[in-house]
Each structure stands twice: as structure tokens, then as C-alpha cells.
N, C-alpha and C positions, 0 to 999 in steps of 0.2 A: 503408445501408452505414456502417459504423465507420468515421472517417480518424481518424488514429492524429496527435496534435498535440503538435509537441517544442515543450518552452515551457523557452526561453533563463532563465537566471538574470536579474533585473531587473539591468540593469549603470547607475550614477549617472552622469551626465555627468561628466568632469575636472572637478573644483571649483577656481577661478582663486585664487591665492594672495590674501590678506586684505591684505597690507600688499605695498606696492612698496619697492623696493631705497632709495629714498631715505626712505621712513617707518621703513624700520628703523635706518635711520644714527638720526633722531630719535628713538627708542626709546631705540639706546643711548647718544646725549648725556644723554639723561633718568636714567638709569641711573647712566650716569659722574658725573652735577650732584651726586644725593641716591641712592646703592646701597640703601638702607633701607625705600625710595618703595614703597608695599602696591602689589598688580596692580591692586584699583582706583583708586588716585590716577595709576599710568600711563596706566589709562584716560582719565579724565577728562582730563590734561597732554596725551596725544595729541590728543584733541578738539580743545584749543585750541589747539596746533601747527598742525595739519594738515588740520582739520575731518573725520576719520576715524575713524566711534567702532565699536570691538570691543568684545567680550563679555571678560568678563574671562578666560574660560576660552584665547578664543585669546589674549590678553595673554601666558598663563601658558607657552601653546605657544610664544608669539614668542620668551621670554624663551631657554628653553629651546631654541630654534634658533641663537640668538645665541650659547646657549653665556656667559653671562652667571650672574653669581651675584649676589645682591641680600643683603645683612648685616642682620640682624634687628638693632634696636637695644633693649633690653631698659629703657634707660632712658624711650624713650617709652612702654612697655606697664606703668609700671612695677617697680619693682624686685621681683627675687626672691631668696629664702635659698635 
């Protein structure tokens, strides 16, 4: 005999959030110090805050949650015409 087998969508466990409510306060003192600061020097600055190191990618998501804008400085990448 045939049994006929429903096969559920693979569903991921809830993934627990990356930083807690007090690492993002740190996030955005870091932000507020130097707005300019690339995603990976946040990274690295987080690390030695907090001893909590992310991928730069969620960096980019944190920043981006915070609602946070970071100012390119053109003078450090040098100048352009």
C-alpha cells in the first residue's frame, strides 16, 4: 500500500536577535562619537566594547534598525572633482 505523506514546509527555529537592547545603545554612542565610522570599524569598536562580534552584514541591518545614518567623509577616501 501507498501512504500518501504531507511533507510540512521546513519552517527555521525564531532566530534570537544578534545584539541586546543595551549593545545597540553602544552601537549608537559609536555612531554619535565618529557618524563616518565604515560597518567594519563598528565592528571591530563593538568587539572591544562589548566582547560581541557580528558579521558586518548584520552591522549594516543594526544600523538600519536604529534608523541611524552614517555621513561619508570624502575627505578620508580622498578628494574628488
Amino acid at each position: 500500500m501507498n501512504k500518501l505523506v504531507r511533507l510540512a514546509p521546513n519552517l527555521m527555529e525564531e532566530e534570537l536577535p544578534k545584539l541586546n537592547s543595551s549593545q545597540l545603545v553602544v552601537v549608537d554612542q559609536l555612531i554619535e562619537q565618529k557618524n563616518d565610522t565604515t560597518l567594519e570599524e563598528l565592528v571591530s569598536q563593538l568587539e572591544e566594547k562589548v566582547g560581541v562580534r557580528v558579521s558586518r552584514a548584520t552591522m549594516g541591518r543594526v544600523v538600519l534598525k536604529l534608523k541611524l545614518t552614517r555621513k561619508k567623509n570624502f575627505a578620508r577616501n580622498g578628494a574628488r572633482n
